[in-house]
N, C-alpha and C positions, 0 to 999 in steps of 0.2 A: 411479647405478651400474648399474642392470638395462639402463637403454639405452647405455649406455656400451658395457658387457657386445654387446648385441643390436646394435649398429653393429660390434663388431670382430669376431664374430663371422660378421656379415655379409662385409666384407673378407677376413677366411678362406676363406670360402665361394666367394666371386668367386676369388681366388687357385685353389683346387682344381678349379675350373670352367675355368677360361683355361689351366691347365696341364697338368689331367688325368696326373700322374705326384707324385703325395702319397703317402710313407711316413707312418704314424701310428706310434706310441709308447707303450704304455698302462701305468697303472700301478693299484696300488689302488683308487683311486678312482674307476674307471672300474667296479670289482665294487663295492661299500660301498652303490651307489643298489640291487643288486641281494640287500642284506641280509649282504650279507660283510663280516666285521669287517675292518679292514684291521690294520696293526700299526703305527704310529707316532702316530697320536693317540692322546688321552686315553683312548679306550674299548678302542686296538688291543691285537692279542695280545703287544706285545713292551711293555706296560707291566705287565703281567699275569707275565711269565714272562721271563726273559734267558734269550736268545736262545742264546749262549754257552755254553747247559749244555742243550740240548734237541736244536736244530736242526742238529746237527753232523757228519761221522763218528762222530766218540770218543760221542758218548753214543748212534749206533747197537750201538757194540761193547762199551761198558763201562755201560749205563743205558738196557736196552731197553725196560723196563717205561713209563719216563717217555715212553721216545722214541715206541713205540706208544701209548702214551695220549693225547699231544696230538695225537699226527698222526690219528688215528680216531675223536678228536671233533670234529677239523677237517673231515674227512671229513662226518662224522654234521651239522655245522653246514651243509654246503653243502648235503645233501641235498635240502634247501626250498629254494634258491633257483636261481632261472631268470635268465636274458641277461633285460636291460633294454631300453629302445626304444632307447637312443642303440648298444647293440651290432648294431640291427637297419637302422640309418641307415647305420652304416660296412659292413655286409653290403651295403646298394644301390650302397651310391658303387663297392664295388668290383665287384660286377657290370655297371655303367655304365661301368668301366672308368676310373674317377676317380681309386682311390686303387690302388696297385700291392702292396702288404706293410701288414699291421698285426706290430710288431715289440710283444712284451707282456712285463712283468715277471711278470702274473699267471700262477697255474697250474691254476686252476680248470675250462678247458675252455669259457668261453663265448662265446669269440668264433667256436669251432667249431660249439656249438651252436646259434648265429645263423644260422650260415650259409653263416663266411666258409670260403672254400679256404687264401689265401695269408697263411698264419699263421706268425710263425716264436715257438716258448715258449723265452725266452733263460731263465728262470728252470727250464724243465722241465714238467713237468706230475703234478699230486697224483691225478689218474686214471687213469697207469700205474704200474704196480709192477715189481719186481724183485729180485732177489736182491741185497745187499750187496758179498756174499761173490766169487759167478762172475758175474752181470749176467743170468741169464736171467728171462725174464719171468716173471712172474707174474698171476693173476687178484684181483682186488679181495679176492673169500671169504673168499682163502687168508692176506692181508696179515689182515685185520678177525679171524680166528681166529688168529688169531699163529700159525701154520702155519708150518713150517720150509721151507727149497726144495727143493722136490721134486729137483731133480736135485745139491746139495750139502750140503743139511742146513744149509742158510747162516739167516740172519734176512734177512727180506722188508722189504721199505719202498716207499713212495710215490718215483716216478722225479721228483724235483726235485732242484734245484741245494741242496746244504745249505753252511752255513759253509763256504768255506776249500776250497771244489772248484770246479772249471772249469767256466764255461759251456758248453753244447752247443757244441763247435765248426761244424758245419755251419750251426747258428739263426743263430751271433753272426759268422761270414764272410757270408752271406749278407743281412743285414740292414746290416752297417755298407756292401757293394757298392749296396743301393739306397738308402741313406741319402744315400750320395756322389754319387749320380745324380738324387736327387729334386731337383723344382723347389720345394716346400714339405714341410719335415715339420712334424708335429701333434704336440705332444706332449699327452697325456687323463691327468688324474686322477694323478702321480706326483711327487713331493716331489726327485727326484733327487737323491738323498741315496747310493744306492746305486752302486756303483764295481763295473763299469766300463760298466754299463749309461747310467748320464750322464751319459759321454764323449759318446754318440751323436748330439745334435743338433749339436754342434758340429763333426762331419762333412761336413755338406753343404755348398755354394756356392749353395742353393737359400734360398728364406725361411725364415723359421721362425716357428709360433703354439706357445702351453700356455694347456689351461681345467685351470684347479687352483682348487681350493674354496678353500684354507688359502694362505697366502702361501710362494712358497718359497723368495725371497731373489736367485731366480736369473731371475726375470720381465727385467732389464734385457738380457739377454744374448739375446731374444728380440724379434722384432721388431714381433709378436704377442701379449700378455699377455691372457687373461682368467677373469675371478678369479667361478666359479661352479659348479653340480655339472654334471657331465659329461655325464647326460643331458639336460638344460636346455638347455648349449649346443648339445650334437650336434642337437638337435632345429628350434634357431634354425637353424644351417648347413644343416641337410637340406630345410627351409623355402623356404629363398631357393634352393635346388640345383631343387625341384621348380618354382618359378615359374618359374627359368633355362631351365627344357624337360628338366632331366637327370632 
């Protein structure tokens, strides 16, 4: 299986090399090597907690107590953890000019503090804040102290996508534009499970790969499958990219 794995990985590789115009795609599992729990395995936060009655509006406006709770020990849990090497692989490819957009469900911020520039967070991001109420920002402090907004009196929260609200429009127009345009996209570390984020590879006219640890049922629809953790593989592709001269 590992050489299996390490040959298609390599084919990957050669593909983003020859084409030099690769969207990547990232999901959970692409943070989990970096100690973040993700939420749909056994050990994730949504077997721990439904989702349904935390992560929502309504339990911003009617259950703040819970809703500040998980989000600022979610917070408190990331505080240890740093980008892993395979976030530091997709930071060269794209300064080599290999890969064009990393498109990511995560909200944690590490593929910025890699390195990378052209980031779009369809999910948002848990390291800006804002007002619920009017949207004006806010500073971390002031969320973690349950601090009211300063210019509304509103309740504060972490700037992600919660249940039952729109993705960024700007992130999710501009990702599925070079999704449509890539010659391969990559999908890392995500169970695509989640609507309408995994629509997105079946956008392109380009190839398609996913390294995913866990099986997700949807590997046939790809032309690509490899079944490993994410740093692993990005490490295999970055390998054969440096022998390649990139």
């Amino acid at each position: 299986m590992l050489s299996e794995t390490k040959e298609k990985a390599e084919l990957t590789a050669q593909i983003i090399a020859e084409q030099k115009n690769t969207v990547i795609l990232t999901g959970a599992g692409m943070s989990t090597e970096s100690g973040v729990p993700d939420f749909r395995s056994e050990s994730g936060w949504w077997r721990k907690i439904d989702p349904l009655t935390i992560a929502t509006a309504e339990a911003v406006e009617e259950n703040y107590t819970l809703f500040h709770e998980f989000y600022s020990n979610r917070l408190s849990a990331l505080s240890d953890c740093r980008p892993h090497e395979g976030h530091y692989c997709l930071e060269r490819w794209e300064k080599t000019g290999l890969v064009k957009l990393v498109a990511t469900q995560n909200v944690d911020g590490f593929h910025q503090e890699a390195g990378l520039v052209n980031v779009e967070e369809l999910h948002g991001s848990i390291q800006r804040f804002r007002c619920h109420n009017c949207g004006v920002e806010a500073a971390k402090e002031k969320f973690m102290k349950k601090s009211a907004c300063a210019s509304c009196g509103g309740k504060l929260r972490p700037n992600v996508v919660l249940f039952g609200e729109m993705l960024p429009e700007t992130a999710w127009k501009r990702s599925m534009e070079l999704v449509e345009k890539a010659e391969l996209v990559l999908v890392v570390g995500t169970s695509l499970q989640v609507y309408p984020v995994n629509q997105l590879p079946a956008l392109t006219r380009g190839k398609t790969a996913i390294i995913n640890r866990d099986e997700t049922f949807a590997e046939t629809d790809f032309d690509l499958a490899m079944k490993g953790s994410a740093k692993e593989v990005l490490l295999y592709m970055d390998n054969y990219l440096k022998n390649a001269g990139f």
